[in-house]
Steps between C-alpha positions, in 0.01 A plus 500: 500500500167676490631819345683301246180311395268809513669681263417464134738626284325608164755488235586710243598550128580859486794443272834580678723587271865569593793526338734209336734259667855631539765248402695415783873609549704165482845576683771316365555173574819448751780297312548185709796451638803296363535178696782488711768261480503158708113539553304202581227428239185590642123345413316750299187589604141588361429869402300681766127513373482906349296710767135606442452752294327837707303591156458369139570755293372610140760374252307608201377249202687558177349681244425406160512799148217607496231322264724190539367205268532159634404254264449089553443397108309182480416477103309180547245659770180643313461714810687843576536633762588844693610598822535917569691471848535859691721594770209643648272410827326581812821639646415768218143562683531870637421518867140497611367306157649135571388312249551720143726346344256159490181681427706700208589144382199330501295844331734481223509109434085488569395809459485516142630689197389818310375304229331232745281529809624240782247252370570528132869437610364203626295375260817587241725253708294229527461354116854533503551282801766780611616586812591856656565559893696719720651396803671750775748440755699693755788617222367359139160509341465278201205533189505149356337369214485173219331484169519216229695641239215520255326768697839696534443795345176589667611402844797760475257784444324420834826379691693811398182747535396362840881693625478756228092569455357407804135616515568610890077543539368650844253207548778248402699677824276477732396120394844387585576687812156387611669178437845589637338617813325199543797264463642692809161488713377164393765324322846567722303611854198201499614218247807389441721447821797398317484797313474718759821315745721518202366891499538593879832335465609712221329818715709387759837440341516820332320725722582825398570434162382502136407107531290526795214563339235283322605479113095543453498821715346597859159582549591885515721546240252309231229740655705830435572395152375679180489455144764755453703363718475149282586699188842703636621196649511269195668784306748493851596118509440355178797633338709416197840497741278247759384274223661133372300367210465113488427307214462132442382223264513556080675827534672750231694755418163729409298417789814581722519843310117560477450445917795731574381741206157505659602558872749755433162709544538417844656819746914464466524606893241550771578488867810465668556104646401472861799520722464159724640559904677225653309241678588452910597088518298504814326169642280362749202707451145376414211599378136417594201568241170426679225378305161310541666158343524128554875417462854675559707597216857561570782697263836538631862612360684789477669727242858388390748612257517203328344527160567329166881576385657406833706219499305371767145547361462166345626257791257704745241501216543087485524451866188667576341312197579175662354661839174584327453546122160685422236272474710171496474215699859416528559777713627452898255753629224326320585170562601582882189755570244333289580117379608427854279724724221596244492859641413715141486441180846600479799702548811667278841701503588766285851617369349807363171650492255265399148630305356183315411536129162402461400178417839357553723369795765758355594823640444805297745680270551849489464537866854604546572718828827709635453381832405128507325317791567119594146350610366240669114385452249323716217441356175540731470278797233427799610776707597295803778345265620837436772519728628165443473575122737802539721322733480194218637722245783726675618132635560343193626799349759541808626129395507537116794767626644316764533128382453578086324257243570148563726370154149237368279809579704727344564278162128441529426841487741614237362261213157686598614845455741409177159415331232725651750801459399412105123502569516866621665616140191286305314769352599774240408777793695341781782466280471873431438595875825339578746599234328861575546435905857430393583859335358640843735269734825449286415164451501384143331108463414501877320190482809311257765625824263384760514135349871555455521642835314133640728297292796617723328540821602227846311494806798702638535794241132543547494516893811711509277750275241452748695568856578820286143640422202300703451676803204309715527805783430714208138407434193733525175376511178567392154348664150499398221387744223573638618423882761758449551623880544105613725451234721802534497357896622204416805642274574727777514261763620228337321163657583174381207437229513144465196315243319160492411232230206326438696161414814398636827641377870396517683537806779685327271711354372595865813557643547750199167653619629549839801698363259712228231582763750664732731641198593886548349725280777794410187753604562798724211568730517891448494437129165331485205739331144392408293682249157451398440376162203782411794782533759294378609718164236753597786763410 
């Protein structure tokens, strides 16, 4: 026990890149037998549950022409707006300088133009009330942007120079690295816990691989970066052949052709697409980040083939809705681990992974991945609730596969997603992030077949789909806290962790406590590793 606990394991995102998934070799299937004569009818029975899958491998997206216009027309809006969506993130960051592809991104989008400093870019947007952002993922990095149609014309020239003219000034550079530096040492490492679980997690699940690192960088690969290095690498990723153009509200014909006229400046080619490894399936291992901090956080999932397409992607996506929808109180996790125990704020399950938009409830679009992760998310607790937290939230997950959705609860929970599913298409850019989503997955009006998809769903159909894909003994997890050698103990070890109330609670309720506080976590004692946050993404 003491040489497991003494030894910090310092992760890191050196990019491992290895070479793609090779389809498997099906063998035939045997032809069954004819039935012989006289036989006695037998009772059929179930179909075995398919084994676990030793990796997930990289089945790669689809991919759109090149310059591919995707337009949501909306005559009656006064505002238009325009999405540029690349095939193109930190997967694409060279080894040893983690964290260019999100610095390129943000120089470009905030850096200003040739024609305009940063600050006159600024001061140009803001009589127009427009907007213009850039946003970068593991795979996709999207510039965004929304004018009133009146200002049209002048927008353009800045949305179309910031890809084509970008000023690219040396004290622009070092501003935002300054910056992107300081979102890894003060931002992810010091103040934002959840941040940083959901990041260790990701470390932890791809280890080895393009996705382990920090889309924002490490702390030595922002260091090594140069100006130069800025400039070849947008003329590398941000490609003709990588880009969809989306365009929405009072749209036509000429602005279609003036947009793609414009960006045809762009490079035709660049670099060649990452090659993505298969992923190892491999559970039980955890993950300690210690930090000077009040409260536990607690990620925990693991990476699964299941991704939008399969036929079982939208039962599992609804099942673990019902089990904990982000930021809803109708939840079971929240209602179990925070209406009835008042342990955290609260906690959620993710289908696929989850990075909210800002200022919403909703999850980002254009955050599609090859290799998708299913997730489950406590919010921070008082650390001595940590264990029963965790314990909380693989038990409830072990019964949403073993007994299914009760037939009220799931009807409940149906007539919530059949209209929220319509609050996450509300805006001209969601719509656009989704139908552009769709080209990448092969699945044209996603969010019109998921609400088909419910219509026809029954408690059984959807537990069948989830004896086939949840895996419980799968999960990873991911801890921050500051008493990191106690709590790395206690997952070891494995005591009962049982809590207490202030007020009295129901007796049923306790005698679910019992069966929590003892509840086996799927953790392997030689798989446990804790890291220090102030060299967590060092390189």
């Amino acid at each position: 026990m003491r040489s497991l606990l003494s030894r910090s394991l310092v992760l890191s995102a050196a990019l491992g890149l290895g070479g793609c998934a090779t389809p498997s070799q099906n063998a035939p299937a045997p032809q069954a037998e004819a039935p012989k004569p006289q036989a006695e009818p037998q009772q059929a029975q179930a179909p075995a549950e398919p084994p676990a899958p030793a990796t997930v491998p990289a089945v790669p997206l689809k991919q759109p022409a090149p310059m591919q216009v995707v337009v949501q027309a909306n005559p009656v809006s006064p505002i238009v707006s325009f999405r540029l969506v690349f095939h193109s993130g930190s997967v694409d960051d060279p080894q040893g300088k983690e964290g260019l592809t999100a610095l390129t991104a943000d120089l470009l989008s905030e850096g200003g133009t040739q024609s305009l400093s940063s600050a006159q870019l600024l001061q140009a947007l803001f009589p127009m009330a427009a907007e213009l952002d850039a946003s970068t993922d593991k795979e996709f990095t999207v510039f965004s942007g929304r004018v009133h149609k009146d200002f049209l014309p002048r927008f353009l020239d800045i949305f179309t120079d910031v890809m084509l003219k970008p000023r690219l000034s040396p004290q622009e550079f070092e501003r935002l690295r300054a910056r992107a530096l300081s979102g890894v040492r003060n931002g992810l490492r010091s103040e934002n816990d959840e941040l940083l679980g959901k990041v260790a997690l990701d470390a932890l699940l791809y280890e080895g691989h393009p996705y382990a690192h920090f889309v924002g960088g490490t702390e030595k690969g922002l260091e090594s970066l140069t100006l130069d290095d800025v400039k070849a690498h947008a003329a590398r990723i941000f490609t003709q052949d990588r880009l969809v153009i989306g365009l929405a509200g009072p749209v036509d014909d000429a602005l279609q052709k003036t947009v793609v006229s414009r960006l045809s400046a762009l490079p035709a080619t660049g670099a060649p697409r990452v090659e993505l490894p298969p992923v190892p399936a491999t559970g039980g291992r955890a993950l300690v980040v210690q930090k000077p901090t009040l409260s536990t956080a607690v990620s925990m999932g693991y990476v699964t083939p299941l991704r939008r397409g399969d036929p079982d992607f939208f039962p599992v996506a609804f099942a673990l809705s019902y089990l904990g929808e982000h930021r809803q109180s109708s939840g079971v996790l929240f209602n179990e681990l925070r209406e009835k125990r008042g342990l955290n704020y609260g906690d959620y399950a993710y289908a696929e992974h989850f990075i909210e938009q800002p200022g919403t409830t909703y999850n980002r679009t254009n955050v599609a991945r090859t290799q998708q992760d299913l997730t489950l998310w406590i919010r921070p607790v008082v650390p001595g609730n940590g264990m029963f937290a965790t314990r909380g939230t693989v038990h409830f997950f072990d019964r949403l596969v073993k007994q299914g959705i009760p037939q009220d609860k799931f009807e409940l929970s149906r007539g919530f997603l059949l209209g929220y599913t319509r609050l996450w298409e509300q805006t001209d850019q969601r719509r656009l992030g989704y139908a552009i989503d769709s080209l990448f997955y092969g699945t044209p009006g996603f969010l019109e077949q998921y609400r088909a998809a419910l219509a026809k769903m029954t408690p059984e159909s959807v537990q069948t789909a989830l004896r086939r894909q949840l895996r419980p003994e799968a999960l990873n997890f991911a801890f921050v806290a500051q008493d990191a050698q106690e709590l790395a103990k206690l997952l070891e070890e494995q005591p009962p962790t049982p809590i207490s109330y202030a007020s009295p609670k129901a007796p049923a309720l306790l005698d679910e406590d019992k069966a929590i506080s003892a509840w086996p976590l799927p953790i392997r004692p030689e798989a446990i590793q804790v890291v220090p946050a102030q060299s967590f993404m060092e390189k």
